[in-house]
C-alpha positions as CSV (number, residue, x, y, z in Angstrom):
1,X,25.9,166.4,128.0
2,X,26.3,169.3,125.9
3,X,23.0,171.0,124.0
4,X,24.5,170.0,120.6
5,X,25.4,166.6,121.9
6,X,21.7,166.3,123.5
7,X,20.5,167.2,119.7
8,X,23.0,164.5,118.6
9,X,21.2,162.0,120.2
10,X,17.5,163.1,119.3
11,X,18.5,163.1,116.0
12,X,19.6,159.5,116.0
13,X,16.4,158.1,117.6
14,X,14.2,159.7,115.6
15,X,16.6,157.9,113.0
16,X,16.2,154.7,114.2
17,X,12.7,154.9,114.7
18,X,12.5,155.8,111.0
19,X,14.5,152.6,110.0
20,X,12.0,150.5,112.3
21,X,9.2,151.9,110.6
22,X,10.7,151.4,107.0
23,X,11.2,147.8,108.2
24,X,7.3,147.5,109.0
25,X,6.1,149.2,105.4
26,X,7.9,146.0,103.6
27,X,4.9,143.6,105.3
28,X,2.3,144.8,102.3
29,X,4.8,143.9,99.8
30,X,5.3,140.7,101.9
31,X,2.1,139.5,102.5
32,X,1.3,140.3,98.2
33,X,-1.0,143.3,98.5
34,X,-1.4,145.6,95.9
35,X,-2.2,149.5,96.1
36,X,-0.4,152.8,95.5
37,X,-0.5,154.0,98.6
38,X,1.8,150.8,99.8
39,X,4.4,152.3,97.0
40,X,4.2,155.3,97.6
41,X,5.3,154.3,101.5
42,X,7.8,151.9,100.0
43,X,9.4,155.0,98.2
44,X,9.4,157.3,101.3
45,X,11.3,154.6,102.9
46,X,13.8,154.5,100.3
47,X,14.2,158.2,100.3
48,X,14.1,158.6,103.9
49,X,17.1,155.5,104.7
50,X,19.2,156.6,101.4
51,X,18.9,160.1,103.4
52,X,19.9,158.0,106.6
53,X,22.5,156.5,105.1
54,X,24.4,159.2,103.8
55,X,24.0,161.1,106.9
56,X,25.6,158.1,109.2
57,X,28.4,157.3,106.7
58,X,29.8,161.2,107.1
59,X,29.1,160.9,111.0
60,X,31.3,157.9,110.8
61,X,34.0,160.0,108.4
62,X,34.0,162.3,111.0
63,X,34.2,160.9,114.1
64,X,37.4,158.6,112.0
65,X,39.1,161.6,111.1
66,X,38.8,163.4,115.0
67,X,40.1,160.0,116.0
68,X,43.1,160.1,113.8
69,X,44.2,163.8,114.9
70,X,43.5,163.1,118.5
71,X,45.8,160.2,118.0
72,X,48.7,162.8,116.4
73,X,48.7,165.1,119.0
């Protein structure tokens, strides 16, 4: 494995760990408690899987388009 391959991969876990965590901050809102700081966490998730989202969506666009001029040559 390459070194940029190697940060690849770190990248992604700490990614996923972020998305498992984002999943835990909707239990306040769940179980009916109140308090800014639980909004405040809600919005970081936002942010943080919009960020996410974005970042996996070009990775995919990417990988698509090496796919499609691997396939022409």
């Amino acid at each position: 494995m390459s070194k940029e391959q190697k940060e690849e991969s770190k990248i992604r876990r700490i990614e996923d760990v972020f998305i498992i965590i984002s999943i835990f901050s909707l239990w306040p809102v769940i179980l009916g408690w109140q308090g800014i700081l639980y909004q405040a966490i809600l919005y970081g998730a936002l942010i943080g899987l919009l960020i996410i989202f974005v970042r996996r969506v070009r990775r995919f666009k990417q990988a698509r388009t090496e796919m499609e001029n691997d396939q022409d040559v």
